[in-house]
C-alpha positions as a Python dict, from the first residue, in 0.01 Angstrom:
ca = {
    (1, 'X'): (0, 0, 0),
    (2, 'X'): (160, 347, -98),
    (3, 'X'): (133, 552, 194),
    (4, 'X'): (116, 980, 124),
    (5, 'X'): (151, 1290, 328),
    (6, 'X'): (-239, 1394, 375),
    (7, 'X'): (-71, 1723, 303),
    (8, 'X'): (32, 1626, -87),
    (9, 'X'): (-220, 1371, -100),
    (10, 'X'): (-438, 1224, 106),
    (11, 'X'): (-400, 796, 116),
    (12, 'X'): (-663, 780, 430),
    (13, 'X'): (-939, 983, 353),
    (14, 'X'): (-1080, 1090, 722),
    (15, 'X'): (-1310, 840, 853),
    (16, 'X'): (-1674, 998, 804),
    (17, 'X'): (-1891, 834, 1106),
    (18, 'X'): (-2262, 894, 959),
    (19, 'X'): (-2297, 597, 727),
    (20, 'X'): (-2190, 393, 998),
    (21, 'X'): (-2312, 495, 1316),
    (22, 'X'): (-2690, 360, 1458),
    (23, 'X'): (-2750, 239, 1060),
    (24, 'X'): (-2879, -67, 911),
    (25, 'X'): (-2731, -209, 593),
    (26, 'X'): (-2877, -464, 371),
    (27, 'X'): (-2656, -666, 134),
    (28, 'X'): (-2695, -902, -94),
    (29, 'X'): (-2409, -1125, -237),
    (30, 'X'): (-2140, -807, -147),
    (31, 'X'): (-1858, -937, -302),
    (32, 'X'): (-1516, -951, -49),
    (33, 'X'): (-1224, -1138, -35),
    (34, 'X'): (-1069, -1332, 226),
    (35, 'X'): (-795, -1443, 471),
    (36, 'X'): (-728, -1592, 790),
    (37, 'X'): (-471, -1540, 1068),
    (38, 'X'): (-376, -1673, 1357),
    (39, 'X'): (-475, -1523, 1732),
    (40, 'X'): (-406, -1555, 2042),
    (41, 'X'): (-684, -1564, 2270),
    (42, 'X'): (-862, -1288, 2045),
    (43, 'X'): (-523, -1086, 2050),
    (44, 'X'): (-331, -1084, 1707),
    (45, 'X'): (37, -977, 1646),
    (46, 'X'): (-32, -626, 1513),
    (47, 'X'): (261, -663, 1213),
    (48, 'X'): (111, -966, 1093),
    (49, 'X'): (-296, -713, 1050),
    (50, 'X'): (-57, -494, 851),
    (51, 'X'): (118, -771, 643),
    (52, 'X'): (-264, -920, 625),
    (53, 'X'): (-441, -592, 497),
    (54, 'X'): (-171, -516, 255),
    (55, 'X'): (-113, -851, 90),
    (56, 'X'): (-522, -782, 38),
    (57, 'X'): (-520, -469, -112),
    (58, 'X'): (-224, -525, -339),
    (59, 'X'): (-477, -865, -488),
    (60, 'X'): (-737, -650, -510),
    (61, 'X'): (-557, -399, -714),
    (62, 'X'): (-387, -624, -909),
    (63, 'X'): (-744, -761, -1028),
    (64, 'X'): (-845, -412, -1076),
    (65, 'X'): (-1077, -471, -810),
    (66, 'X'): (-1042, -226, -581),
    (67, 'X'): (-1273, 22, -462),
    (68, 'X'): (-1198, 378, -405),
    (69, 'X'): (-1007, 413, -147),
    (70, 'X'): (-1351, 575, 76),
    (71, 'X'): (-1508, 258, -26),
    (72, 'X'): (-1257, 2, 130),
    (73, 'X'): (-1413, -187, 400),
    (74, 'X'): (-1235, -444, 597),
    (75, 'X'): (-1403, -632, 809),
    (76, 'X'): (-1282, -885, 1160),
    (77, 'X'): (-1436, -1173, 1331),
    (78, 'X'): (-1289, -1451, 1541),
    (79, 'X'): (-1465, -1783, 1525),
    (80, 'X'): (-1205, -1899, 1786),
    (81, 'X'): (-997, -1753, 2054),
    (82, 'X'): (-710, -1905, 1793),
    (83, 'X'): (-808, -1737, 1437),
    (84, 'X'): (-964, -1460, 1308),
    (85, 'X'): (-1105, -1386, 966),
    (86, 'X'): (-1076, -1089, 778),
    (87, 'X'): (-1267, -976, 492),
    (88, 'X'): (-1193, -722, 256),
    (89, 'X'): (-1467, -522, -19),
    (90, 'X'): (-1363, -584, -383),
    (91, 'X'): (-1565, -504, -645),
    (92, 'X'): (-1526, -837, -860),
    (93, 'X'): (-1342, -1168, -804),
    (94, 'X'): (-1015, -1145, -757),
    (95, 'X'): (-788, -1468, -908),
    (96, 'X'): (-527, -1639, -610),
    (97, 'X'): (-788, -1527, -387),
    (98, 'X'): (-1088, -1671, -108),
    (99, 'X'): (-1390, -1462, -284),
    (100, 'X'): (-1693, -1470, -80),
    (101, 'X'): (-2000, -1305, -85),
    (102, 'X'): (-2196, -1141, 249),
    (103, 'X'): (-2583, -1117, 238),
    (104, 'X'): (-2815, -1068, 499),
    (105, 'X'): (-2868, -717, 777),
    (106, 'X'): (-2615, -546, 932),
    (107, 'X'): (-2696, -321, 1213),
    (108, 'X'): (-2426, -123, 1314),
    (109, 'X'): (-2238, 162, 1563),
    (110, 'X'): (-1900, 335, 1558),
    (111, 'X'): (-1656, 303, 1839),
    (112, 'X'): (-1311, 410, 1923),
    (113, 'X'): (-1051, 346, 2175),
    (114, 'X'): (-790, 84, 2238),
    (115, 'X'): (-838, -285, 2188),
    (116, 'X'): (-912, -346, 2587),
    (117, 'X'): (-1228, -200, 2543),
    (118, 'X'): (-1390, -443, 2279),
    (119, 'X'): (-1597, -645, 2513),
    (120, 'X'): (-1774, -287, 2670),
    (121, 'X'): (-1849, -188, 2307),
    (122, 'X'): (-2023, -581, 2242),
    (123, 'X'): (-2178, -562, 2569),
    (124, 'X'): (-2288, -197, 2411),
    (125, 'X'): (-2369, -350, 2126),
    (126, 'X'): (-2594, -653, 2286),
    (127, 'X'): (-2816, -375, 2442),
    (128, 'X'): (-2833, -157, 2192),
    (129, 'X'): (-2993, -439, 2009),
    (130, 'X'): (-3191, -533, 2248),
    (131, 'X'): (-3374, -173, 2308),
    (132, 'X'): (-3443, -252, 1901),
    (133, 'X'): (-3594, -632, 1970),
    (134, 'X'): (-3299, -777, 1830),
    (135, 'X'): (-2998, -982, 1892),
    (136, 'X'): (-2673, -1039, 1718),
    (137, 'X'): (-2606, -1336, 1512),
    (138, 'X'): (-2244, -1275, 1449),
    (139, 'X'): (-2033, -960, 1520),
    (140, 'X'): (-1839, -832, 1243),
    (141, 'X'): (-1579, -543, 1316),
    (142, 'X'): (-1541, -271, 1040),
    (143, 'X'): (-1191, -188, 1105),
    (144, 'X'): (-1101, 168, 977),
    (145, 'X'): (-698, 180, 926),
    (146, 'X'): (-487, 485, 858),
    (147, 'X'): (-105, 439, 773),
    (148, 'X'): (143, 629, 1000),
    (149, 'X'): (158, 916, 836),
    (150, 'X'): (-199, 983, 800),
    (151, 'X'): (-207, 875, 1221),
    (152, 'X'): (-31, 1137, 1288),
    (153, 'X'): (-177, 1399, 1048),
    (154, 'X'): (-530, 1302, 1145),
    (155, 'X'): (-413, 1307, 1536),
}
């Protein structure tokens, strides 16, 4: 992934919260690829997300099937306390790669803070739901990532 001053031009476009927070998507057959990783106890080696999300992006270019860069969504879940799953948008299938397609609702709410505080924001989450009559099936993250330079221009 090339990585730019936001100054010259701007790699992480700033993360805009309304589509995202307190909405409800529907999808049907949203194309994504994806990968797997290993975890410990829910806790991944943060060089190997990096590695992960850029071995992703470069496929998905390379297929010319890359969104726009305000597009990209990357997505998390653990089925285990040893691997986690990680989905990226593409907008066509992408050779050498897991292509999958997501259907079904997704209800969803922005949060931000340090890893420490993901089981508040599913407890959160649970009862947030639950003041709507629902209940969550599987938890997806949407992980938003900005490179180091755009971290500290964003700041």
């Amino acid at each position: 992934m090339a990585y730019h001053s936001p100054q010259t031009e701007q790699c992480c476009p700033e993360f805009d919260i309304a589509p995202w927070d307190r909405k409800t998507h529907v999808w049907q057959d949203k194309p994504f690829i994806k990968e797997s990783i290993p975890v410990f106890f829910h806790i991944p080696w943060p060089p190997m997300i990096g590695r992960l999300v850029s071995r992703m992006w470069e496929k998905s270019k390379k297929a010319d099937a890359a969104p726009e860069m305000t597009g990209v969504l990357v997505l998390s879940t653990d089925p285990s306390p040893w691997r986690s799953e990680w989905f990226m948008s593409v907008t066509k299938e992408v050779p050498d790669a897991e292509n999958v397609k997501l259907s079904g609702t997704f209800i969803t709410r922005v949060f931000d803070g340090p890893y420490n505080a993901v089981p508040k924001w599913i407890k959160e989450m649970d009862k947030y739901l639950g003041r709507r009559g629902q209940e969550s099936r599987k938890i997806l993250f949407l992980l938003y990532f900005l490179s180091k330079v755009c971290e500290a221009a964003w700041a």
